[in-house]
C-alpha positions as CSV (number, residue, x, y, z in Angstrom):
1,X,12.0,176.1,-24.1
2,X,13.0,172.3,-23.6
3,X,12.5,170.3,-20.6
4,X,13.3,171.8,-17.0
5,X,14.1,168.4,-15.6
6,X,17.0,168.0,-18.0
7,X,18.7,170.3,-16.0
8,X,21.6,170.6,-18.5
9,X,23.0,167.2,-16.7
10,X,26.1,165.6,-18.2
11,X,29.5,164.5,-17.2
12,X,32.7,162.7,-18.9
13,X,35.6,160.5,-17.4
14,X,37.5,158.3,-18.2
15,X,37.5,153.9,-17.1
16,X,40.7,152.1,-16.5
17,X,40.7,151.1,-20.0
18,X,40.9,154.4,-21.7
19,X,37.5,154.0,-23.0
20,X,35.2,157.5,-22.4
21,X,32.2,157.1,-19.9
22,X,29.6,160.2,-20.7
23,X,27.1,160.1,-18.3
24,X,23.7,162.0,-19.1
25,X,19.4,162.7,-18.6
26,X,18.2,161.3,-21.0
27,X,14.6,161.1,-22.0
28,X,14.0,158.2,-24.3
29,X,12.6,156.0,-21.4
30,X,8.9,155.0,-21.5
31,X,8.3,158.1,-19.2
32,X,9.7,161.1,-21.3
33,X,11.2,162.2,-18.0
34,X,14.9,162.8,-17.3
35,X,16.7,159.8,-15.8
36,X,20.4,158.8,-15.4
37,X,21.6,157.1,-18.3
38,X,25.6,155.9,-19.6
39,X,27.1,155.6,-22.9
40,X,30.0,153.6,-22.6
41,X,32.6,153.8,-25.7
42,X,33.5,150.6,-26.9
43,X,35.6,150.9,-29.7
44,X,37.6,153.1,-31.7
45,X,40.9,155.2,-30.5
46,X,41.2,155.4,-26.2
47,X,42.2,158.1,-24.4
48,X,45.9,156.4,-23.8
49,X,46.7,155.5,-27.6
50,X,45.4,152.2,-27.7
51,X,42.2,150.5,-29.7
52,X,39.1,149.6,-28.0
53,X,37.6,146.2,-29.8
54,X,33.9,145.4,-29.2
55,X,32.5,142.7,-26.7
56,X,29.6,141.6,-26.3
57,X,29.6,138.8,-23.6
58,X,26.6,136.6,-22.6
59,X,27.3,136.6,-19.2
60,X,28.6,140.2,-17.6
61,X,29.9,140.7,-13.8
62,X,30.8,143.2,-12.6
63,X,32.6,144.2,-8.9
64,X,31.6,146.7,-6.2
65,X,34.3,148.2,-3.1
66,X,32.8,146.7,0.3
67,X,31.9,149.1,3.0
68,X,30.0,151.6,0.8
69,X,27.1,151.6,1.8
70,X,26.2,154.1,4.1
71,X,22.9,154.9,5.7
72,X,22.5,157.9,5.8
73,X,25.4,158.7,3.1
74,X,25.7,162.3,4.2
75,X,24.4,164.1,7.3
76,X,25.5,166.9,9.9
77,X,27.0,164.0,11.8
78,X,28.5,162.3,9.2
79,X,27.8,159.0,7.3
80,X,25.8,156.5,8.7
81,X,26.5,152.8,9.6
82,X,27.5,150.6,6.4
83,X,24.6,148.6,6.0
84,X,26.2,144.9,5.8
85,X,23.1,143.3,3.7
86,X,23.0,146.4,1.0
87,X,26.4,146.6,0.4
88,X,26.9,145.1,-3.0
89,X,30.2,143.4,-3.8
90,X,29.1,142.4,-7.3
91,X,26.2,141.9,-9.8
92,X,25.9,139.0,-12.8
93,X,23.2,139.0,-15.7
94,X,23.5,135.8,-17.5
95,X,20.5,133.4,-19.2
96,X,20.5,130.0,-18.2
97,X,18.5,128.8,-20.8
98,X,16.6,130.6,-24.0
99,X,13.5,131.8,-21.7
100,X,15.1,133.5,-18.7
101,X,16.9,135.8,-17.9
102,X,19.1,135.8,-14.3
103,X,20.8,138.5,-12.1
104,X,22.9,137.7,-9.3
105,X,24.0,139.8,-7.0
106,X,26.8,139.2,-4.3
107,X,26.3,141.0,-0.8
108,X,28.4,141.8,2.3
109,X,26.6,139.6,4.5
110,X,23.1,138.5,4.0
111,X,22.9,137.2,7.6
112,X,20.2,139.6,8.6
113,X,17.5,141.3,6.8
114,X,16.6,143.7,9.1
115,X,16.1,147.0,7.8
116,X,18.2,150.1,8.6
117,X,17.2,152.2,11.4
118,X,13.7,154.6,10.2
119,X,12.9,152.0,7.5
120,X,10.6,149.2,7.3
121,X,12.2,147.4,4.2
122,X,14.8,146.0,2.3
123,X,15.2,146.3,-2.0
124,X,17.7,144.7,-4.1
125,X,17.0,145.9,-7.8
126,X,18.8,145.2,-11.1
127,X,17.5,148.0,-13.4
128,X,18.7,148.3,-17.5
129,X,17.0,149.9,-20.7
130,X,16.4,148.1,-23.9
131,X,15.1,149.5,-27.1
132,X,11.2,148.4,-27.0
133,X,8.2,150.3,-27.2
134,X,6.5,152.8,-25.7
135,X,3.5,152.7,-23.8
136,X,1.8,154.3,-26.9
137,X,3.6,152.1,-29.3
138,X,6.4,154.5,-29.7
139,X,10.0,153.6,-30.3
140,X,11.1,154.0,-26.8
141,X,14.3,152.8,-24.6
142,X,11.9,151.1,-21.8
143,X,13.1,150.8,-18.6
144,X,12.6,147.1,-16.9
145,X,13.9,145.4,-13.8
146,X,14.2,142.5,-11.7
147,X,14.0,142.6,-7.9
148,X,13.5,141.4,-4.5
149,X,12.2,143.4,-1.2
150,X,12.3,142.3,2.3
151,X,10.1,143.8,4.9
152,X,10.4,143.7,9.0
153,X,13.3,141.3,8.2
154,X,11.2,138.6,6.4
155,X,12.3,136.4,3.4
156,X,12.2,138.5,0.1
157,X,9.3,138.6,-2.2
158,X,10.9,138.4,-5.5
159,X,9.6,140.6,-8.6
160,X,9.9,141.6,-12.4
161,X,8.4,144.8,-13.6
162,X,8.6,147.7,-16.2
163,X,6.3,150.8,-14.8
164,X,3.9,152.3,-16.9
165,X,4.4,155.5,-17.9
166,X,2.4,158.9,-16.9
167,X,0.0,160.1,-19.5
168,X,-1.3,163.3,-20.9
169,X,-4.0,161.5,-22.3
170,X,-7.2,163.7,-22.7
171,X,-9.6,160.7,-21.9
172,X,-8.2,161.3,-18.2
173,X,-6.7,157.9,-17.9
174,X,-5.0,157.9,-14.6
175,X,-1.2,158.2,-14.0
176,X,1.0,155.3,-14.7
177,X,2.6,152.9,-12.2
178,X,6.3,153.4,-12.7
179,X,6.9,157.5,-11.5
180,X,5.7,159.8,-9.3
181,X,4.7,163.1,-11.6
182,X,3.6,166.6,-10.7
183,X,1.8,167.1,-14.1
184,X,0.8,164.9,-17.0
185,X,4.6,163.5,-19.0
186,X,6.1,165.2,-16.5
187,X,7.9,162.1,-14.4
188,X,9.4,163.5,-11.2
189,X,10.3,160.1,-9.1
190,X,10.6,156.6,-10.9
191,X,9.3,153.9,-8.6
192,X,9.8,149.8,-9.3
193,X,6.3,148.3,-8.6
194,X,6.3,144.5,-8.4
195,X,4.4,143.9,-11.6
196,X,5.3,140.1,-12.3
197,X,6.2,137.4,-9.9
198,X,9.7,135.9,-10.4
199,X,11.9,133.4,-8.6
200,X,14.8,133.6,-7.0
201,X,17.3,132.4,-3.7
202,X,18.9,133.9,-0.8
203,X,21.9,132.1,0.3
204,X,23.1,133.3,3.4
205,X,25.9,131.0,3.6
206,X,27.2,132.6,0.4
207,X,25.7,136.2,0.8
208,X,24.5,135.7,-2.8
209,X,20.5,136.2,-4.4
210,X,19.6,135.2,-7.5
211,X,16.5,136.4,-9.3
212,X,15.3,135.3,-12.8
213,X,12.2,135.9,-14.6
214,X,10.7,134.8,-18.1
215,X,11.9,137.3,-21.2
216,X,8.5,137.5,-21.9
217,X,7.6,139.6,-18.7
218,X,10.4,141.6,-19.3
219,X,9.8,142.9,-23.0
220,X,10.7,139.5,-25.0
221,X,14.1,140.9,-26.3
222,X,15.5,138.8,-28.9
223,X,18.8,137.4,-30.0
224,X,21.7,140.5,-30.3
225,X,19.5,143.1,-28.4
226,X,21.5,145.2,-26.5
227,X,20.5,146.1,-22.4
228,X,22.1,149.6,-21.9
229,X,23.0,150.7,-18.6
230,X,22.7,147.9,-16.3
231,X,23.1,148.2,-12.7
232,X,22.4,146.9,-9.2
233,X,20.7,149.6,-6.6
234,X,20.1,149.0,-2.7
235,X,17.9,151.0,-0.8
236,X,16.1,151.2,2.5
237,X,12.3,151.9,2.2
238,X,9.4,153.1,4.2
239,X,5.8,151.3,3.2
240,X,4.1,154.2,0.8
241,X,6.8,156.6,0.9
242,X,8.3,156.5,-3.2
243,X,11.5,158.5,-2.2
244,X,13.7,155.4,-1.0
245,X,17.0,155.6,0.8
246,X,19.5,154.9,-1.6
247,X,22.1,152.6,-0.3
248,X,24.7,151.3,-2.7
249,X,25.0,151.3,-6.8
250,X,27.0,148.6,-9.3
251,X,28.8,150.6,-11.9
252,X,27.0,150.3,-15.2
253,X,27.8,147.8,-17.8
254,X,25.8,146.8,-21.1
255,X,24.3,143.0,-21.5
256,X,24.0,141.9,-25.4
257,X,20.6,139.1,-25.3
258,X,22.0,135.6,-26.3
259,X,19.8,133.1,-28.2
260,X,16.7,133.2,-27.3
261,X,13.0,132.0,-28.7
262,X,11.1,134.1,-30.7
263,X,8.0,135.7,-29.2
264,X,6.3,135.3,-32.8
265,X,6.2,132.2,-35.2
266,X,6.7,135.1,-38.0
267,X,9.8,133.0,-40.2
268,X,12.7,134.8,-39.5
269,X,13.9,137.2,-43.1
270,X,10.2,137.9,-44.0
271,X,7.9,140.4,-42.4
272,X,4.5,139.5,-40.9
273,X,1.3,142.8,-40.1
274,X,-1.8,142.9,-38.6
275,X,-3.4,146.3,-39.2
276,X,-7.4,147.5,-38.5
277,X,-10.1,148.3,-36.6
278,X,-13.8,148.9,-36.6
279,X,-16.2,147.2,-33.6
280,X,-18.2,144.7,-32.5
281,X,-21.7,144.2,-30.6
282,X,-21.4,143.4,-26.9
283,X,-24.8,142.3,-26.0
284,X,-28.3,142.0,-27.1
285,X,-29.4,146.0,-27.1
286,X,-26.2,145.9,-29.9
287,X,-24.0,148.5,-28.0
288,X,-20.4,148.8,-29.1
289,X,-17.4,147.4,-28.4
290,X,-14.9,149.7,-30.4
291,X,-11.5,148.5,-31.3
292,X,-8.0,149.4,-33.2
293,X,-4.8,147.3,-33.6
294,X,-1.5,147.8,-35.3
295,X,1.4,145.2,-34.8
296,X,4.1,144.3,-36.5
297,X,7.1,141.7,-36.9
298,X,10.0,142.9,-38.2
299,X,12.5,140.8,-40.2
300,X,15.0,139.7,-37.1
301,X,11.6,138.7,-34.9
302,X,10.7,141.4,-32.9
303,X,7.1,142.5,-32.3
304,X,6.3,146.3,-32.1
305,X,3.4,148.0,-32.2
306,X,0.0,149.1,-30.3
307,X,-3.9,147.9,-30.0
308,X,-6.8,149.8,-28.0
309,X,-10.1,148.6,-27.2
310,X,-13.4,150.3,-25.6
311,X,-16.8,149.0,-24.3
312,X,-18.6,152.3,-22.9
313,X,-21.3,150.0,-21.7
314,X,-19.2,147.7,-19.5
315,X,-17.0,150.7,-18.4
316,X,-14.1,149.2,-20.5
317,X,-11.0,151.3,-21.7
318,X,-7.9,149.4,-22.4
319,X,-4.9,149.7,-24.3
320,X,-1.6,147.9,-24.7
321,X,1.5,148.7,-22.2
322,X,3.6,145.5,-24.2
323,X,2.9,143.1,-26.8
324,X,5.2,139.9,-25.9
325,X,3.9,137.7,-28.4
326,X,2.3,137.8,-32.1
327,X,1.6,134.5,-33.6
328,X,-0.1,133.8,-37.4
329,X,-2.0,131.0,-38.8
330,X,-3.7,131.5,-41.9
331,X,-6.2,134.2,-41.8
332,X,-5.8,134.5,-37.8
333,X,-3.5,136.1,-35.6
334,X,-3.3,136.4,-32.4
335,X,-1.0,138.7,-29.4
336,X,-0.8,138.7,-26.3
337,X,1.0,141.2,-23.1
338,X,0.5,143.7,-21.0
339,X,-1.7,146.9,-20.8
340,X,-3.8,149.2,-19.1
341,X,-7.9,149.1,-18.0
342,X,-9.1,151.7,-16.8
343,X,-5.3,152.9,-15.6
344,X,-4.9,149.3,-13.9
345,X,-2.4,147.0,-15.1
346,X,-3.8,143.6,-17.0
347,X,-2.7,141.3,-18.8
348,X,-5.0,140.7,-22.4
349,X,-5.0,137.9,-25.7
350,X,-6.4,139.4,-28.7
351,X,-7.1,137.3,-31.6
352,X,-8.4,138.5,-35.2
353,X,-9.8,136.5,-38.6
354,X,-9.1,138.5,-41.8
355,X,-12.0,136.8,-43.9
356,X,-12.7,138.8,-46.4
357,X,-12.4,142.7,-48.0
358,X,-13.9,144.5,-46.7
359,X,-14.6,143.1,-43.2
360,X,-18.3,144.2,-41.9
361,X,-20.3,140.9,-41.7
362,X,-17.1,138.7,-42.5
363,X,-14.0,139.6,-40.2
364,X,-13.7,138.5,-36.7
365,X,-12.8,140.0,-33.1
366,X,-12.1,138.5,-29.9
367,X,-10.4,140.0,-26.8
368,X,-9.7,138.3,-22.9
369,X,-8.5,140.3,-20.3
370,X,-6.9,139.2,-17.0
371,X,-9.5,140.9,-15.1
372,X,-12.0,138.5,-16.7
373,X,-13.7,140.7,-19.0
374,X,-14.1,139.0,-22.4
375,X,-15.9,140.2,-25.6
376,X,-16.1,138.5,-29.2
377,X,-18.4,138.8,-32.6
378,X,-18.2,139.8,-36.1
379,X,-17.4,142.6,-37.1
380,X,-20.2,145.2,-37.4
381,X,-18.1,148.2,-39.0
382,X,-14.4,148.3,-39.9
383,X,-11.9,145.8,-41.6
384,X,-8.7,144.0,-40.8
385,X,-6.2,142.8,-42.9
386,X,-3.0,140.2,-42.3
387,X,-0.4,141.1,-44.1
């Protein structure tokens, strides 16, 4: 039967270079729901007889035509206004040092922030795909972004964020952060919440904003990964309405990761595991605290891979959005990210002791939550191993 919200989308032309631009829905995204995506050919024969050789720059700009950005963009009457402070004349990614990651984007005129007439706020967002996981630990082309949003005219709050995803889970879990949905998996509107604070400029003088965040809040790629389909949107927006008022768009380009640090001390050529579960005691009457992890570092230094954890007693069900980080010492190891609690966003550290086979009465579990909740013991069922 496939999936309505495909709708069959797709369309082909050709860039200045000869090189084929196939646009498409595509459905790899952390939300299994249909959203714009571009393949961009990069080599091989072009359409006007010459050959396309691969680049992969560090730092990627790309230009926008001024006076684009209409508000509305069609109506009875006609276009709208050009909204001076949302028309984009270009957009940068480039890393200024092996821990960020910076966007910046060049406007019309950044003189006033005032929004345009029947909003309430401003959004700048720079928006790419990556291949991560999952929010079930599933091979997944994630969607992250960085940000900033002006309201009443104010100075911008500025923001890194991935959205969760919606969920068909049967324990009820409520619906992710990052779309609007109809029905369980079944993502209808994709919304940007502000999920990790970044910094960033507005330079009026110039009519530039810069925004960088840590690589570790937006899914730790590593040296050689690719971001797919980066581009700049504008929009007007209304407080607690999701459907925004699109403004202006970059053209797409693709961003290959520089050198960066390794989010796990895993030696680079070998492979390092962490595999288990089982549970632990909680508290005096001996209820449980119920656990599972599975993560992985592969060869090149990228961490995949999921953990879950569940204190009936406290009210506790959490699972892992993003591991950023997996770090081994001996017997020991220990991640850290992002997940859910409950359906609300946290940040957790799990660690682990692999002391002995099998692991009732000898291993060790520990996990810390940003909420504050925090849980440790031996383990009274269940093994783990460190591979």
């Amino acid at each position: 039967m496939g999936d309505r919200t495909l709708a069959d989308f797709f369309t082909l032309a050709i860039d200045s270079n000869g090189a084929a631009r196939i646009v498409v829905n595509d459905l790899t995204n952390q939300h299994h729901g249909a959203s714009l995506f571009e393949l961009t050919q990069v080599a091989g024969p072009s359409a006007y007889g010459t050959t396309l050789t691969s680049n992969n720059p560090s730092i990627a700009t790309v230009t926008d035509p001024a006076g684009d950005a209409q508000l509305p963009h069609f109506s009875p009457l006609g276009a709208g206004a050009n909204q001076l402070s949302l028309d984009l004349l270009s957009t940068q990614l480039s890393q200024p040092d092996t821990s960020h990651l910076t966007v910046t984007m060049k406007l019309n005129n950044l003189a006033s922030l005032t929004p345009p007439t029947g909003a309430t706020g401003i959004l700048w967002l720079t928006r790419w795909q990556f291949n991560t996981t999952g929010d079930n630990g599933e091979e997944s082309y994630r969607i992250f972004y960085l940000g900033a949003n002006s309201t009443g005219g104010q100075p911008p709050v500025f923001f890194a964020g991935t959205g969760t995803s919606a969920t068909s889970d049967p324990t009820g879990l409520p619906r992710g952060s990052g779309c609007v949905t109809t029905t369980p998996q079944n993502c209808k509107i994709i919304v940007y919440p502000a999920e990790q604070p970044a910094t960033g400029t507005i330079n009026a003088a110039t009519n530039t904003i810069t925004i960088t965040a840590l690589l570790s809040n937006i899914g730790s790629p590593i040296t050689g990964d690719k971001l797919y389909s980066v581009t700049t949107l504008t929009f007007g927006f209304t407080g607690g309405n999701p459907i925004m008022m699109d403004a202006d768009a970059t053209r797409v380009f693709d961003y290959v990761v520089g050198m960066t640090k390794t989010p796990s001390n895993c030696p680079l050529g070998t492979t390092c595991k962490v595999t288990g579960g089982g549970y632990i005691f909680v508290d005096p009457q001996q209820d449980r605290g119920g656990f599972s992890i599975e993560v992985k570092v592969s060869s090149s230094g990228r961490v995949s891979g999921k953990a879950a954890y569940k204190d009936s007693t406290s009210g506790v069900d959490f699972r892992t959005n993003l591991i950023t980080s997996a770090n081994f010492k001996g017997n020991t190891a220990t991640i850290t990210g992002t997940g859910t609690t409950n359906g609300f966003a946290t940040t957790f550290t799990i660690a682990v002791q692999d002391k002995a086979e099998p692991g009732a009465g000898q291993d060790t579990f520990s996990i810390q939550l940003g909420t504050g909740y925090s849980k440790s013991g031996t383990l009274q069922g269940g093994n783990i191993q460190i591979h």
